[in-house]
N, C-alpha and C positions, 0 to 999 in steps of 0.2 A: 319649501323650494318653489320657485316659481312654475308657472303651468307654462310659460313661453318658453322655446328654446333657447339657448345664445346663440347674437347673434356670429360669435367665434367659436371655434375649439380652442379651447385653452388649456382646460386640466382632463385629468380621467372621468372625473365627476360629470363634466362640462360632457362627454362622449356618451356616458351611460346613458345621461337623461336625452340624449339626440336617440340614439338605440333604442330606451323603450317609448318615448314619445312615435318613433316610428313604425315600433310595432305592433304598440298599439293603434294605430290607425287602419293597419292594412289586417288585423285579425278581426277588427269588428266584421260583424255579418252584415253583405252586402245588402242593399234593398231587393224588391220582387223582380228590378227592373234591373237588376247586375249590377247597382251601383253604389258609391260610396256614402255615407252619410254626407248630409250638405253642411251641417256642421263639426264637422271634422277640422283640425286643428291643420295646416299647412304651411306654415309661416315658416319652416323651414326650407321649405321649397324650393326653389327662385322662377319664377316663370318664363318661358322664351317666346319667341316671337310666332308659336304657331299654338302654345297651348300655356293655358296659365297652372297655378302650382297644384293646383286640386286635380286637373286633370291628369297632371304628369302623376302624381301619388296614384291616382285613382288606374290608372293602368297597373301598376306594382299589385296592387291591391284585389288586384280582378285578378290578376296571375296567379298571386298566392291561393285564394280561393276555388280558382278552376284548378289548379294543381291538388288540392286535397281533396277536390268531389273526384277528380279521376281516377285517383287513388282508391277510393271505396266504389268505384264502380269498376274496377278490375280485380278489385280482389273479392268482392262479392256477387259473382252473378249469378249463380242461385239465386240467391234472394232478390236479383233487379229482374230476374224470370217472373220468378214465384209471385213478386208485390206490380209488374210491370212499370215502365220507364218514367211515369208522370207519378206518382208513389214513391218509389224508390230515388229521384231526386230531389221530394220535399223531404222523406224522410231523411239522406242525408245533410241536407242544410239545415234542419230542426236539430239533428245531434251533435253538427260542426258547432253550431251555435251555441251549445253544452258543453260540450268536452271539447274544445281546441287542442290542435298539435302541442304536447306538452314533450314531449322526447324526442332526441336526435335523429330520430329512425323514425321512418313513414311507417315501416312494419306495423308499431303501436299505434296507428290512427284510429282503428277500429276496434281496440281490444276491450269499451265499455261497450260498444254496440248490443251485444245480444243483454246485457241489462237494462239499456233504454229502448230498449224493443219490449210494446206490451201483449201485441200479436202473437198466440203460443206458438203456432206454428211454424210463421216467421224469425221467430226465437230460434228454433231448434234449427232452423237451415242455418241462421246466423252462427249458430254455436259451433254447429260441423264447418261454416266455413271459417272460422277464426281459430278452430284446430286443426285446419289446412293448411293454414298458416303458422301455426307454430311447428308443424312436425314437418314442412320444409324449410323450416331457419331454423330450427335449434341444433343443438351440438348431437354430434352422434360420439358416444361417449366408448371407448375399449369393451367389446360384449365379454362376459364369461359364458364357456361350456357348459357340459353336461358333467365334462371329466372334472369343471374347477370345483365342480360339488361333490364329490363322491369323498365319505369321509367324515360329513360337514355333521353339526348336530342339530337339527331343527329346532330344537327350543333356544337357542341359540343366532341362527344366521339369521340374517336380517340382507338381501336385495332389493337395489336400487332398481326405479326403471329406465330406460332410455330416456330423457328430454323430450328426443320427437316421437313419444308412444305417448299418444294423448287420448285417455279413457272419456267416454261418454255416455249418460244415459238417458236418451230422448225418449220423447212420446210418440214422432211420426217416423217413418221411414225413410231418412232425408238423404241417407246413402241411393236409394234407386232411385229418389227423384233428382238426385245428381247423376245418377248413371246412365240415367233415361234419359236425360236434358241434355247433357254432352253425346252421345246419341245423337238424338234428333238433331242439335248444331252439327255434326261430323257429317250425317246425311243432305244436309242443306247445303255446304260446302261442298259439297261434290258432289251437287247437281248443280253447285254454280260455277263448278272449274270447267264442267262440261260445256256449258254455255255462256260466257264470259261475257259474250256482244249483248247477251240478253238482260232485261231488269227482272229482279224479281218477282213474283205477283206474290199476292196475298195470300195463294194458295201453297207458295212454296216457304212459307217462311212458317218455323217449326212452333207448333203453340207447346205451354206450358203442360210438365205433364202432371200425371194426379199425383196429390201428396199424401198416403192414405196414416193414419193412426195405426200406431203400433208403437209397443215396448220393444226398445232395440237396446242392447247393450256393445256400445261399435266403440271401435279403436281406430282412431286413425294416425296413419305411421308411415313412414318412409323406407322404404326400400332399393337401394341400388340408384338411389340419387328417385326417384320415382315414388308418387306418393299414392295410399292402396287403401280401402276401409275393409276394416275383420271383422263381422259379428261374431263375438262370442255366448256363452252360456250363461247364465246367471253365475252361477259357480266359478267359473273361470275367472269371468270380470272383480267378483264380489274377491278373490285370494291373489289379482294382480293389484285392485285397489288397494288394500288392506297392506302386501308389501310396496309399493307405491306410499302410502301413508307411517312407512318406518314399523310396521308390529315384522315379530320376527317369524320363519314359515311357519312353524307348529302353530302357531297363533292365528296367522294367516288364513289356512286351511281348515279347521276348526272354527274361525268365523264365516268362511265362504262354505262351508256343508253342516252349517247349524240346524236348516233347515230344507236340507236337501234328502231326496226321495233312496231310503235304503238297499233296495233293489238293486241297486249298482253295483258295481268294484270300482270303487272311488280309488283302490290305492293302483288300478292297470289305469283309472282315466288319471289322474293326476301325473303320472308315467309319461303319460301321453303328452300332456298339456304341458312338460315341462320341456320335454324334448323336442314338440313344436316352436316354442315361445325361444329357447334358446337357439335352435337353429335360424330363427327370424332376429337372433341379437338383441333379445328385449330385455334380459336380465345384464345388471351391472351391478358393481360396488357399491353398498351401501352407502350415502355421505355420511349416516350416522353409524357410530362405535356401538358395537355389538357387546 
């Protein structure tokens, strides 16, 4: 096939190769200076009398790009806190330039992010914010009770979990340096609603807060259209993973206290944790047949 476009549309054929010739142009990564490659292909163009056809594309092309760094710079601000704003804008043009918008939904712009992130740290805020993101868009699915179990045989039942109950198990404690960080932004805001005519200084704009190490086993999940982080137990996490992964509950439970401390009454805490978990609507139908 030729690498020129026609210069008509004629057939379907003739449309497609207009299509990805075009799209190809305007997804290459821009240069340092926001702009197009000078070798870029533009014979499609046609020029007018204030700009010629490279410039005309080269606008299109600047859009498409500033449209997907905005994108990842709203849905991750944690992470443009935590790496600050000259960072976290290379680092998005470095992964744009990797992974392009490959689906019809902006949603999945970001969803290799926390894999081409080699920063542990940064990793782990990346990974809570892209399960921030899923447990405000995914489906909240019909919960079952307490009462739809009663009955049931545990070696046998096998529960689904919600879609937006998205399990995690990081190294830092990325929940309070979100919790902290919006904080601090909610405080800045309203010392700047107070004083509107004023600029802000340097002293009033909220720095980054610590991000300490720790094993957390956190759930983040939507509630009542609102979205919440739960640390839970080792235990807990370890018999929600497990049914989340299809084993069925006897299975489940027996893997998450294989190695858990005897001293308890696992059968008043499991009681506990289940009547929690279902009043929060996190148990559902299995997709797989029991």
């Amino acid at each position: 096939m030729s690498t020129r476009t026609p210069s008509q549309i004629r057939t379907n054929a003739d449309l497609r190769h207009l299509q990805r010739t075009m799209a190809a142009a305007l997804m290459q990564p821009l240069s340092r200076q926001d702009g197009m490659n000078a070798r870029t292909q533009v014979d499609f163009i046609t020029p007018n009398d204030r700009m010629s056809g490279f410039d005309r594309l080269e606008i299109y092309a600047r859009q498409y790009w500033f449209r997907l760094l905005d994108c990842l710079y709203d849905d991750y601000p944690a992470l443009r806190v935590f790496l600050g704003e000259r960072r976290f804008h290379q680092l998005c043009r470095d992964y744009l330039a990797q992974h392009p918008s490959n689906s019809w939904t902006l949603r999945n712009l970001g969803s290799a992010l926390p894999s081409f992130i080699t920063d542990l740290k940064a990793r782990d805020i990346t990974r809570v914010e892209w399960a921030q993101t899923l447990a405000f868009d995914e489906v909240l699915k019909k919960p079952l009770r307490i009462d739809d179990l009663l009955g049931t045989d545990p070696s046998t039942l096998r529960l689904g979990i919600q879609p937006c109950v998205v399990l995690l198990e990081i190294d830092h404690a990325v929940d309070h340096f979100i919790t902290a960080m919006n904080k601090a932004d909610a405080d800045v805001r309203g010392s700047a609603s107070q004083a509107m005519s004023e600029a802000p200084t340097r002293d009033s704009i909220a720095k980054a807060p610590k991000l300490k190490r720790e094993r957390v086993h956190l759930v983040v999940h939507r509630h009542d259209n609102m979205l919440y982080f739960k640390r839970l137990s080792l235990e807990s996490f370890a018999m929600l993973a497990a049914l989340r992964d299809g084993l069925t509950l006897a299975d489940a439970v027996e893997l998450a206290l294989a190695q858990a401390a005897p001293d308890t009454d696992w059968p008043a805490q499991i009681r506990e944790w289940f009547t929690e978990f279902s009043q929060l609507g996190w148990f559902v139908k299995s997709p797989q047949k029991s």
